[in-house]
KELUMPA-38505 format. One line per 2 residues: their letters; for each residue x, y, z of C-alpha. Coordinates in Angstrom, 1 decimal. Last residue first. Layout:
N
a = X/Y/Z  ...
This chain:
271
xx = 29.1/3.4/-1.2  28.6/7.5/-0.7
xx = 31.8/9.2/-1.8  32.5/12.0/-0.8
xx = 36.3/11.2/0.4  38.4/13.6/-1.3
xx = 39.1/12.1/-4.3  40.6/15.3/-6.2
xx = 37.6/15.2/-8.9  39.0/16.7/-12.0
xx = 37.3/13.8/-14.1  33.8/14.8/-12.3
xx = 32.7/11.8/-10.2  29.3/10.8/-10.9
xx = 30.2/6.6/-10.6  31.9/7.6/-7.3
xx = 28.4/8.6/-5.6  28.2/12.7/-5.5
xx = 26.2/13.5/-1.8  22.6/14.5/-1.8
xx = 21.8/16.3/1.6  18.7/15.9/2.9
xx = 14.9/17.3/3.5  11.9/15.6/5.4
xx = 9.0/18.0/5.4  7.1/20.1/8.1
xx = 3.8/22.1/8.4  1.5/20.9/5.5
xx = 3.0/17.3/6.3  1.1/17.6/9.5
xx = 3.5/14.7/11.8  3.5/11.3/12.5
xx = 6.3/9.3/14.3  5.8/5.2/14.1
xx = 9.0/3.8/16.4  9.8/0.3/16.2
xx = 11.4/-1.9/19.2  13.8/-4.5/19.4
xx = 14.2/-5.8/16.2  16.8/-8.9/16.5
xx = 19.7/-8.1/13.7  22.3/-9.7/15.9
xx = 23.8/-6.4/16.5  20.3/-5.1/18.2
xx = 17.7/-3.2/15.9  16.2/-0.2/16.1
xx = 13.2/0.3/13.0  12.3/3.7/12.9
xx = 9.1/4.6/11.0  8.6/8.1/9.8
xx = 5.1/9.5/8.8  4.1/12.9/7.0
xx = 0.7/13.2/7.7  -2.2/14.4/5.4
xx = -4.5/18.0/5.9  -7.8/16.7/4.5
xx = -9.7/19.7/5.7  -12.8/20.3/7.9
xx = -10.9/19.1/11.0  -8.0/21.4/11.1
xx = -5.2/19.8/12.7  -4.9/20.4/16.3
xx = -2.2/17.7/16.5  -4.3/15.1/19.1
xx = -7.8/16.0/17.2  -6.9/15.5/14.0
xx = -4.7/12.0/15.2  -8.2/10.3/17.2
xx = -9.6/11.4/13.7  -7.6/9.5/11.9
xx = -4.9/11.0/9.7  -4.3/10.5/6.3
xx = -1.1/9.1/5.4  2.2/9.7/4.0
xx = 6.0/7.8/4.0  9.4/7.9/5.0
xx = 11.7/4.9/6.2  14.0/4.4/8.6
xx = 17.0/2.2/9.6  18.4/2.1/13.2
xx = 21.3/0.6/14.9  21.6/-0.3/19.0
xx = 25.3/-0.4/20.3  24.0/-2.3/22.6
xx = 21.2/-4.8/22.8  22.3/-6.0/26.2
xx = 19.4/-5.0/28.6  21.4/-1.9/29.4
xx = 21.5/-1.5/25.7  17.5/-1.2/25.9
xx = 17.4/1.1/29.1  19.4/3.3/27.0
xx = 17.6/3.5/24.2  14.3/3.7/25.8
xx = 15.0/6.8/27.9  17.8/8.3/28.6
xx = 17.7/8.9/32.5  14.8/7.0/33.5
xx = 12.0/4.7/32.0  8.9/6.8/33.7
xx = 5.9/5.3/32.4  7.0/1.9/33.3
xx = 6.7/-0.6/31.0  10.7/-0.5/29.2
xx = 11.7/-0.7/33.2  11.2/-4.5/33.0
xx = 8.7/-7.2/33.6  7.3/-7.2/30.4
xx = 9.8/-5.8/27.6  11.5/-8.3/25.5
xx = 8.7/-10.7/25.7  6.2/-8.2/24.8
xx = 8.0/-6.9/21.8  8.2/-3.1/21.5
xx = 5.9/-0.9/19.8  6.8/3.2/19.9
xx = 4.2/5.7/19.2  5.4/8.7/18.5
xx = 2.8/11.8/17.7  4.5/14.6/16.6
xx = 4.3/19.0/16.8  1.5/19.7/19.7
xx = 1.6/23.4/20.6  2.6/23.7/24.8
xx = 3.7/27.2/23.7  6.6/27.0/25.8
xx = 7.5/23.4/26.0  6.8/23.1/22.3
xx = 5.3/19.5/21.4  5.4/15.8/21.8
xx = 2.3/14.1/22.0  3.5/10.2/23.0
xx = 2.6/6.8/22.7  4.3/3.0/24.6
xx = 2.8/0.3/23.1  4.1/-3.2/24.6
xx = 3.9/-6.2/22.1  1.6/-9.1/21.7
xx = 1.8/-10.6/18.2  -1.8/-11.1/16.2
xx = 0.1/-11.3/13.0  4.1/-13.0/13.4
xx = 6.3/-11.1/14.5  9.7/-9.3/12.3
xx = 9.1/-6.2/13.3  8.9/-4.8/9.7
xx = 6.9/-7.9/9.1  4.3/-7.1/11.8
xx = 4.4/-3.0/11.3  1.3/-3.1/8.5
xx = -0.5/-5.5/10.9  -0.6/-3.5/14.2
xx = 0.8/-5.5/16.6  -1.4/-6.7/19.0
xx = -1.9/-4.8/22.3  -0.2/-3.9/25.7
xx = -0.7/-0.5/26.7  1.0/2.6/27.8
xx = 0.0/6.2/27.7  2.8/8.8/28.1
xx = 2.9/11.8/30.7  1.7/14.7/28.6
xx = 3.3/17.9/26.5  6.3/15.1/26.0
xx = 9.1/17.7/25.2  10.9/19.4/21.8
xx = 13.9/21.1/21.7  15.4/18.2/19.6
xx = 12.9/18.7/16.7  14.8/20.2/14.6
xx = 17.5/18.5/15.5  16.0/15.7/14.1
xx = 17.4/12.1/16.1  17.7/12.1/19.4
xx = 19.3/9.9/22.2  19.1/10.6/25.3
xx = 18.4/13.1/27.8  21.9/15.1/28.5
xx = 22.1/15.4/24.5  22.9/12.5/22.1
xx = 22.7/12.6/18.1  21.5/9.7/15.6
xx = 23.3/10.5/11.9  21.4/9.7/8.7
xx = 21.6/13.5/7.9  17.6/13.8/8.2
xx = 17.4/17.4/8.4  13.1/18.6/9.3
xx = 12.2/21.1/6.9  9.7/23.4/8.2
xx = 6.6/24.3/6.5  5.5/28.5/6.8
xx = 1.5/27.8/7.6  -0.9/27.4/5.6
xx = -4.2/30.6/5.6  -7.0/28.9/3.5
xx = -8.1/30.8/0.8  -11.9/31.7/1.5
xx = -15.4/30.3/0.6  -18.2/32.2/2.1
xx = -18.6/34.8/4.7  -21.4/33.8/6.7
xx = -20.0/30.8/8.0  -16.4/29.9/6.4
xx = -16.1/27.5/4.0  -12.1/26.6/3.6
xx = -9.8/26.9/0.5  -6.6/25.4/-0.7
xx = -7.1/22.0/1.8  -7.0/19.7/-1.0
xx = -10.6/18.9/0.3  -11.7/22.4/0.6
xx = -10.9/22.3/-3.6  -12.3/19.5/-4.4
xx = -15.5/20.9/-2.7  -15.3/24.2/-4.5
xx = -14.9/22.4/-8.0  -18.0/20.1/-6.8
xx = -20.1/23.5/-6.4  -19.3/24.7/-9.4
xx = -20.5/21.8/-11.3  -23.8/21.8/-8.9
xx = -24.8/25.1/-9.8  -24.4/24.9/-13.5
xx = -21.5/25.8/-16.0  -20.9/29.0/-17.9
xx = -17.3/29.9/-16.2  -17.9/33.2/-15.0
xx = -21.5/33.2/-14.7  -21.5/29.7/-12.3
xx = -18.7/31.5/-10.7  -20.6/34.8/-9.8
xx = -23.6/32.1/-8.1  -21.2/30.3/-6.3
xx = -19.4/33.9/-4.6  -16.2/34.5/-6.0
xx = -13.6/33.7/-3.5  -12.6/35.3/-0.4
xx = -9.2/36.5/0.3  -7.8/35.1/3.8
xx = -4.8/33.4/1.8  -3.9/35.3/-1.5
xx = -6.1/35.0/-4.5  -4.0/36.5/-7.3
xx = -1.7/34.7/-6.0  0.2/32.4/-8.9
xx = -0.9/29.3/-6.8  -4.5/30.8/-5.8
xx = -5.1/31.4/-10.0  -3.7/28.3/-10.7
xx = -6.0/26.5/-8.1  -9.0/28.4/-9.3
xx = -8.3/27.2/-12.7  -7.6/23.4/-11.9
xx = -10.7/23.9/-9.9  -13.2/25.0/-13.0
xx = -11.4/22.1/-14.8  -12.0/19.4/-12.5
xx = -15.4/20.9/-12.3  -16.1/20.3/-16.1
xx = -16.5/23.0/-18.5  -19.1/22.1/-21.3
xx = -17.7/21.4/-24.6  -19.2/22.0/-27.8
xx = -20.5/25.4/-26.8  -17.1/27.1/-24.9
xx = -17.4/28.8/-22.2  -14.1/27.8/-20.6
xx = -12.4/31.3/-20.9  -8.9/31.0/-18.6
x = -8.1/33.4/-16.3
């Protein structure tokens, strides 16, 4: 532990948590330990009340630690993160198309809720409408059919032209989904591009995930954008997920410029 008390400056509570956080990082507070109590830190690191306090509070907003009544600030119990294979391949079972295999077991917990609304405005370029388009919203909890535990919010946004007056706004779509009905409708083969990003979750999303509520937990977002051949964007796809519980991994192939001089040329290229 490091000795802040030192006369000509006084410790900081960025610098009391940076210390608490090493000290949880290398484990020598393990989840479900309880931290010093506020007065015992104010000793321990010379500073006052209110600078201890603030360290505590940066800390329950990271989500390290979480106040707990009557027994005081403990080490937040995370849970084992998943890594979720994007391989830049889309895979088929017997209900459609899917694209995580790790997620490929999972099930709509709950039939899903349709509306027609404007397009949100961060998705209006990507969807290539104009702001204050109409388009068909179609969301979904999707979760573990045994344990019925909520695992992704999808939300897909289609284009109200393309979809009134067709299967695409019934709750029930049939056999496939979406993506079928969609190359039924003469959009096939459909393509998709993705990005990744993160987000903090409203409180609508906290609720709908079980997230905990007293701590910032973010998401870990992936927008799908399926296009038809012509390049027309037929529907987009918003997924969110705890980003404490799963994270988007790959493989990293060699590119032909990072070819070793031995390199036999077997096709690993990526151009």
């Amino acid at each position: 532990m490091t000795l802040w008390k030192v006369a000509s400056m006084p410790v900081s509570y960025r610098d009391i948590a940076a210390d608490l956080r090493q000290q949880i990082g290398e484990g020598r507070y393990m989840p479900g330990d309880k931290l010093p109590m506020l007065t015992e830190l104010q000793t321990q690191y010379g500073a006052g009340y209110q600078t201890v306090r603030s360290a505590i509070a940066l800390l329950e907003q990271e989500g390290l630690v979480v106040a707990v009544r009557r027994r005081g600030t403990i080490v937040r119990e995370r849970p084992e993160k998943r890594r979720i294979t994007r391989s830049r391949q889309v895979f088929r079972d017997e209900i459609g198309y899917y694209f995580d295999p790790t997620a490929q077991p999972w099930v709509a917990l709950e039939a899903p809720t349709l509306r027609w609304d404007v397009v949100p405005v961060d998705l209006a370029a990507l969807m290539g409408l104009a702001t204050g388009s109409e388009v068909l919203v179609r969301d979904r909890v999707m979760g573990d059919p045994e344990t019925r535990r909520p695992k992704q919010l999808a939300t897909s946004y289609l284009p109200a032209d393309l979809a009134r007056g067709t299967r695409l706004a019934e709750p029930d779509t049939g056999p496939g989904g979406i993506y079928d009905r969609l190359e039924e409708m003469g959009h096939r083969p459909l393509r998709w591009s993705e990005g990744v990003s993160a987000r903090m979750p409203s409180p609508e999303e906290v609720e709908a995930l079980n997230l905990p509520a007293d701590v910032g937990v973010p998401l870990l977002r992936v927008v799908r954008v399926t296009t038809s051949p012509s390049g027309e964007v037929v529907e987009l796809n918003d997924t969110r997920m705890s980003a404490e519980e799963f994270e988007i991994g790959y493989s990293i192939r060699r590119h032909v410029s990072a070819r070793l001089s031995d390199d036999d040329g077997d096709g690993d290229d990526d151009h």
